[in-house]
N, C-alpha and C positions, 0 to 999 in steps of 0.2 A: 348623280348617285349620292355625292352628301348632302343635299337636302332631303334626298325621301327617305335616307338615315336618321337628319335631326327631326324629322318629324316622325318617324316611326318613334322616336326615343321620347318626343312629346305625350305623342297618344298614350306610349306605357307609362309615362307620368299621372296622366289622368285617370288610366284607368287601376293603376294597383290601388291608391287610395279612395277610387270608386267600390273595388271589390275586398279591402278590409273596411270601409263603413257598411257594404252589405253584412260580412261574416260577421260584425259586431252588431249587426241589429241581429238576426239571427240569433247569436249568444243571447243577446237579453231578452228576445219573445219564446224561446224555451225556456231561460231562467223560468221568467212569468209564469209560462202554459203548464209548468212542471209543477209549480209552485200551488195553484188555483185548482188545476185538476187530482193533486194529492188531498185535499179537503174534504173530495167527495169520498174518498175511501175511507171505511174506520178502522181499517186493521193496522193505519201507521200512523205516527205523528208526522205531520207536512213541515219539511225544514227548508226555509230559501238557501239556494248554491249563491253564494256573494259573489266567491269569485270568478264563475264564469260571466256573470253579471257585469260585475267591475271593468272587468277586460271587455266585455263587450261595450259600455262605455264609450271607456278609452278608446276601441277600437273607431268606432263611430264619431265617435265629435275629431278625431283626430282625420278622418276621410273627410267629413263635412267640412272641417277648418282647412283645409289644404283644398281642396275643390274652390269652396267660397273666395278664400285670397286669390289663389289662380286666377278666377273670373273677375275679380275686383283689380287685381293687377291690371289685367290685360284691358279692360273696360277703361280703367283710369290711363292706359297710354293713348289710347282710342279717344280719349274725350267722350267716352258715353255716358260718365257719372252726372250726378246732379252738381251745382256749383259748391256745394258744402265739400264735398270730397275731391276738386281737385285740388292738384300741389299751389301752395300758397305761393306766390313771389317774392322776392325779399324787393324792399323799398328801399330808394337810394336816398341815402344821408342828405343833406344838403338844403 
């Protein structure tokens, strides 16, 4: 029972910062679509929204960096890295 706990607890690791870099790509291809499609209208001046922009962003690089490390963690205790990336050894004095 506590393992299919710690791993249930894993998967929601993965996937909430899966599903706030979707909502942050979303935020910024509305910004966009919002932004490109007001152009064609001439009854307004087309204004970009920054900050749903912004946050979507943030949203996003911060899914992608927390996804990316995960897998680079876990790669690197596996030894599936290339030799640049694993942990260096410390050399004996002497």
């Amino acid at each position: 029972m506590k393992l299919m706990i710690s791993r249930f607890i894993a998967i929601l690791l993965l996937v909430i910062p899966g599903l706030a870099a979707t909502y942050g790509f979303l935020l910024m291809k509305d910004a966009l679509f919002n932004y490109f499609s007001d152009h064609g209208n001439t009854g307004i001046s087309p204004d970009f929204t920054w900050l749903p922009f912004l946050g979507g962003l943030v949203l996003f690089a911060f899914g992608i960096v927390f996804i990316g490390g995960w897998t680079f963690y876990r790669d690197r205790k596996r030894n599936y890295v290339a030799p640049r990336f694993k942990k260096k050894r410390a050399r004996s004095q002497g």
